[in-house]
N, C-alpha and C positions, 0 to 999 in steps of 0.2 A: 684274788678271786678267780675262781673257773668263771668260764663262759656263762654255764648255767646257774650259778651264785651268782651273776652279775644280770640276767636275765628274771629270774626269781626275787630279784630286789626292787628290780626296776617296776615290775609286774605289782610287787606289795606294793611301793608307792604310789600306783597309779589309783589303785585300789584304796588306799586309805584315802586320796585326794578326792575322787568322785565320792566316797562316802563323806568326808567333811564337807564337799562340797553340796550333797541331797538335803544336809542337815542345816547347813546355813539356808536354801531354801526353804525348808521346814520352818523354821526360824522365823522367818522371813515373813513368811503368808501368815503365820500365827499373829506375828505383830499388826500384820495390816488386816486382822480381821476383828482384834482389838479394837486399834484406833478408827474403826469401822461403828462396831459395836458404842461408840466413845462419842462420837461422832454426834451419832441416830440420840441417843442418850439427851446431848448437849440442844442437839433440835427439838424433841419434844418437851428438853425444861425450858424453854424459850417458847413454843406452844401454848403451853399449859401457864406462863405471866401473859403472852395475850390474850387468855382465855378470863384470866382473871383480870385484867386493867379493862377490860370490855366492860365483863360481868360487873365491872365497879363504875366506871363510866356510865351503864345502864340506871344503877342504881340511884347516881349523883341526880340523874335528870328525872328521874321518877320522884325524888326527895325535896 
C-alpha cells in the first residue's frame, strides 16, 4: 500500500468507528428513555391500586 492508500484507510476507519460509535449512543438514549417511559408507566399503576384500596377502605367504613 502507498502512503496514501494507507492514510485513506486509516481515515475510513476512523470514520466508520465514530459513526458506530454516534449510533450506539442513539441506542443508547432510546433505551433509557424507554425504561423511562416504563418506569413513569409502573408508578402510576401503583397510584391508581392506592387510589383504589383507599377508595375501598372508604367504602368498608361507610358500610
Amino acid at each position: 500500500m502507498t502512503p496514501k492508500q494507507k492514510y485513506d484507510e486509516r481515515k475510513r476507519l476512523r470514520l466508520e468507528n465514530q459513526l458506530r460509535l454516534e449510533q450506539r449512543k442513539s441506542a443508547d438514549l432510546d433505551h433509557e428513555d424507554e425504561m423511562q417511559r416504563q418506569f413513569t408507566r409502573l408508578l402510576t399503576s401503583f397510584e391508581r391500586i392506592a387510589d383504589v384500596m383507599e377508595l375501598w377502605a372508604d367504602k368498608q367504613v361507610d358500610a
